[in-house]
N, C-alpha and C positions, 0 to 999 in steps of 0.2 A: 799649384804651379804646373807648368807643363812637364809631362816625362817621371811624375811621379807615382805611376798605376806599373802598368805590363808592361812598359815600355821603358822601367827603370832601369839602372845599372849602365854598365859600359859599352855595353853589347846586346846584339840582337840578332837572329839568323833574314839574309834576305835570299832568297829562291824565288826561281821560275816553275818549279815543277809544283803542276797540281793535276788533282784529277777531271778539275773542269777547264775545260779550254779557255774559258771567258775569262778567269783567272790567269790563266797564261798572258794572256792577250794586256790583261790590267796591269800585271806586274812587268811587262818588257817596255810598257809605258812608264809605269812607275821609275824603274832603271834608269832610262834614258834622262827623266828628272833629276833622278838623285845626283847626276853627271852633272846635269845641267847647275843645280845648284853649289856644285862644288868648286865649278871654277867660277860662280858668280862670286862666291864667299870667302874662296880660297883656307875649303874648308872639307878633309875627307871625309865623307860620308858614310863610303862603304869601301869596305877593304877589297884589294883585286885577286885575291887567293881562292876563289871560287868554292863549290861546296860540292863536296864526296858523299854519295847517300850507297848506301848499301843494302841491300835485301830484294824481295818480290815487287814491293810499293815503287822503288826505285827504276826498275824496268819498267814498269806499265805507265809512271811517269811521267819517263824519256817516251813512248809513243806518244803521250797527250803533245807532250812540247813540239816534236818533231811532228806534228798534225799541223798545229797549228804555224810552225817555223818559222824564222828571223833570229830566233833564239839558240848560243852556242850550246849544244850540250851534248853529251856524247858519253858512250859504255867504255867504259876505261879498263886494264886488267890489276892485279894485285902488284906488278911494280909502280903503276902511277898511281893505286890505293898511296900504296907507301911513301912516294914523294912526295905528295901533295897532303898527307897527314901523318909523317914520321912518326907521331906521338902513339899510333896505332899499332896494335900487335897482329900475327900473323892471321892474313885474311886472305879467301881467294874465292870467294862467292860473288856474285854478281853486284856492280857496281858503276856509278854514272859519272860524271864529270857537268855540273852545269858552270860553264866558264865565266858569266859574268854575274855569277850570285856571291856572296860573300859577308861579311859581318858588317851590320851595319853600327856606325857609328855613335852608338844612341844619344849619350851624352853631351860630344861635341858639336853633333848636328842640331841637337834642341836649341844648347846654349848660343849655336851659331846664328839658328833661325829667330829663337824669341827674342836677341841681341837687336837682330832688327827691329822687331814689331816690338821693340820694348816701350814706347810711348802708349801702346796700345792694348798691352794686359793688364788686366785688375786680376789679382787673387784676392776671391773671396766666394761665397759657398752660396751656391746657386739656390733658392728656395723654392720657388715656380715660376714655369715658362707660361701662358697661354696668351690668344687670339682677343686682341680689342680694339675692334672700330678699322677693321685694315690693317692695323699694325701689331705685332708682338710683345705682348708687355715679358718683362725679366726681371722679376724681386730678387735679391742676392742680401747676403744677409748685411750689409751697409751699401747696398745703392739699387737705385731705382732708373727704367729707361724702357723707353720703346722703341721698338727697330721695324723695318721693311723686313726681312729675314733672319730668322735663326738657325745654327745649328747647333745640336745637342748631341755633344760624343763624350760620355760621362761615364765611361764602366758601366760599373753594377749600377750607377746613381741615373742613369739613361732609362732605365724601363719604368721607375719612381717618377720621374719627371716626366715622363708621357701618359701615364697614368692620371695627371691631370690637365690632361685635354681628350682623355676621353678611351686615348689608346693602352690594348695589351698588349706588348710587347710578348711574343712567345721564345723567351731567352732562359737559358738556364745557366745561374752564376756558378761557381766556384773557385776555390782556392788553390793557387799553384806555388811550389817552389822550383826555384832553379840558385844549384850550388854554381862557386868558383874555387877553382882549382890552380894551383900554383903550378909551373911547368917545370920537370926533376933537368938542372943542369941549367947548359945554355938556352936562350928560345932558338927553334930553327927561323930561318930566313924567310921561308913558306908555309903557312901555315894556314889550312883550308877547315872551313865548319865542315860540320858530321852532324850526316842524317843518316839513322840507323833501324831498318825494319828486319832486318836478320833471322834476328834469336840467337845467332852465330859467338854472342858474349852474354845471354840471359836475361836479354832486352827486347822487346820487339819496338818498343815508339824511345827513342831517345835523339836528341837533338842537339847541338854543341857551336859555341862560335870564338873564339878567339878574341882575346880584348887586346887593345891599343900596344904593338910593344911583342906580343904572341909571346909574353910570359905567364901570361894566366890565361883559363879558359873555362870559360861557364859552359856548363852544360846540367841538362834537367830532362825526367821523362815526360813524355806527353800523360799521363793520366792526371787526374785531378782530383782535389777531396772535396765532397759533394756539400752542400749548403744547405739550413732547415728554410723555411720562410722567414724566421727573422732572421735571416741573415747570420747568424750563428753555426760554426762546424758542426757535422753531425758527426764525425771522430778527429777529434781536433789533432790525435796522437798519429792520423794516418801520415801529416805533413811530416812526421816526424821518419816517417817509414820511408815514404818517398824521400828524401835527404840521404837516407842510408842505402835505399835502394840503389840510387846515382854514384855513390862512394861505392861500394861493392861493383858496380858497372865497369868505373872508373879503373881498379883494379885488376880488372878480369880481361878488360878492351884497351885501356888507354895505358900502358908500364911506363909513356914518358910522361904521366902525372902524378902527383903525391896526391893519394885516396883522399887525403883530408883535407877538406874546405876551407878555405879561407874567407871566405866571405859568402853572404847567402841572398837570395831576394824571396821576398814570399809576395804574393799578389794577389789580385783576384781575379779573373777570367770569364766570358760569357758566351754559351754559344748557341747557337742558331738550330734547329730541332730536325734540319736535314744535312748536315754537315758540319763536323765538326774543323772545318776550315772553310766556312763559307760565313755572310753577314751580309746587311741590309740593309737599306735605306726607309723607313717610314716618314710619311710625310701627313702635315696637319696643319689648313690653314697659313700657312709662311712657316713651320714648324717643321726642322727635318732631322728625324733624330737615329741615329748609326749605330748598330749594335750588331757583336757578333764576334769571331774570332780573327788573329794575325791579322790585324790593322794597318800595326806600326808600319812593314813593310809596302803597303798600301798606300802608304800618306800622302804621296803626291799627287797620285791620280786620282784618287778618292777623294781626294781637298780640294781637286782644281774639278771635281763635276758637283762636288756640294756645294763649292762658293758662285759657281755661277747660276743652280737650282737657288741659291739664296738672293740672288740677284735678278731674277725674275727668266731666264731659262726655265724647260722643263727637265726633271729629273731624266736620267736617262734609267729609262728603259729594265735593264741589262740589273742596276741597285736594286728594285723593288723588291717586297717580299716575293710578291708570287713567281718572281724568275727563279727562285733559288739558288742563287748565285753561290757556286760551289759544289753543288750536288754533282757526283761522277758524272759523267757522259753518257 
């Protein structure tokens, strides 16, 4: 069913800032979608508390964003650190304001969106896609059908199903967790995600967003536990490190959170072999299959140029592998 990979739980971080412009340009698109679907559905999407990123990544950024501009963001000091993430201990290092990023709603917005197209999903386990006679055959483990277009956006099960029609997929999976944390007292009224390149609290990639309510808050480091060829942990016990790595985080940076988890997500992850925030469009035949890192945030502009490359448009451009879409500047 939908939203049950990377994109699970209650929350998700949504940002403007990347190191490639074209990203910028995607997600200020994305944005205005997410808007746009919210008052269609009368359904929040994404939270309006924007996102605090702190460290060096955080300044070089704010240039990409302001390069490319439409987009609000701005270097903020350590009193609007602290408004805009109370739950934060004392900081005064360099730090961004991006005003219209914020936590995205992940579970409301699924159940909001596949509510519609509810006549229109089958869950059930994709076997093979490929090319027959013009049209796209798709064996699924009880049904059968042939289509004018597909798309294949499958996690880790996406570079498996391209592999029979012929494509590598040059992705490298693994496993991630991201903890939630209960928030100590009342929840404040404002309550902004955290993006943290610092080291300023003995983290350099840590990432955070606020769920429904800004009593609880998930947050998890950017590293990953690395995958054998089957698909099996190469240290299953690392997931375990990272969990406590985050709790210890949690403690050091965040004193308006109880260190101890309340709930966890564990996932699996896939990225792209020039950026680990970049991903790709491959294409085969009617056959177009997505693979890569920070999707979710993506979904709309991403959906609205693969549904009409599935409708006989051409891909744009900008998706393909060889742009490397993501890659610094």
């Amino acid at each position: 069913m939908p939203g049950n990979g990377q994109s699970g739980g209650d929350s998700r971080l949504f940002r403007h800032a990347h190191d490639d412009p074209r990203l910028v340009r995607l997600a200020a698109r994305s944005r205005a979608m997410w808007s746009e679907w919210e008052m269609r559905l009368g359904v929040e999407m994404v939270s309006a508390d924007g996102v605090v990123a702190l460290g060096p990544s955080a300044e070089r950024r704010l240039g990409v964003v302001e390069g490319v501009g439409g987009v609000a963001a701005r270097a903020i000091d350590s009193a609007e650190v602290h408004e805009r993430l109370p739950l934060l201990a004392s900081y005064s290092g360099p730090a961004t304001l991006d005003e219209a990023g914020g936590s995205i709603r992940t579970r409301a917005a699924i159940e909001a969106l596949s509510g519609r197209l509810e006549a229109c999903i089958a869950a059930d386990e994709v076997i093979s896609v490929r090319p027959v006679g013009g049209r796209v055959e798709v064996r699924a483990g009880g049904a059968f059908a042939r289509y004018e277009g597909v798309v294949v956006c499958a996690g880790q099960g996406t570079a498996q199903l391209a592999r029979g029609v012929g494509l590598s997929l040059p992705v490298t999976p693994a496993a991630h967790v991201r903890n939630t944390f209960a928030v100590a007292g009342d929840p404040p009224s404002r309550l902004a995600c955290l993006q943290d390149s610092s080291d300023e609290f003995g983290e350099t990639g840590v990432y955070g967003a606020p769920l429904p309510g800004n009593r609880h808050y998930a947050l998890g480091l950017s590293q990953t536990v690395d995958v054998n060829e089957d698909g099996s942990l190469v240290d299953p016990a690392a997931l375990t490190e990272l969990s406590e790595r985050a709790s210890g985080y949690v403690r050091r940076a965040l004193p308006g959170l109880d260190p101890e988890p309340v709930d966890y997500r564990h996932c699996w992850v896939t990225e792209v072999p020039w950026s680990d925030d970049g991903f790709a469009v491959w294409e085969a035949d009617g056959i177009f299959f997505v693979a890569g890192h920070n999707l979710f945030k993506q979904a709309p502009a991403l959906g609205d140029h693969l549904a009409r490359a599935a409708l006989g448009d051409s891909l744009d451009g900008e998706l393909r592998p060889e742009a490397k879409l993501g890659a610094p500047a």
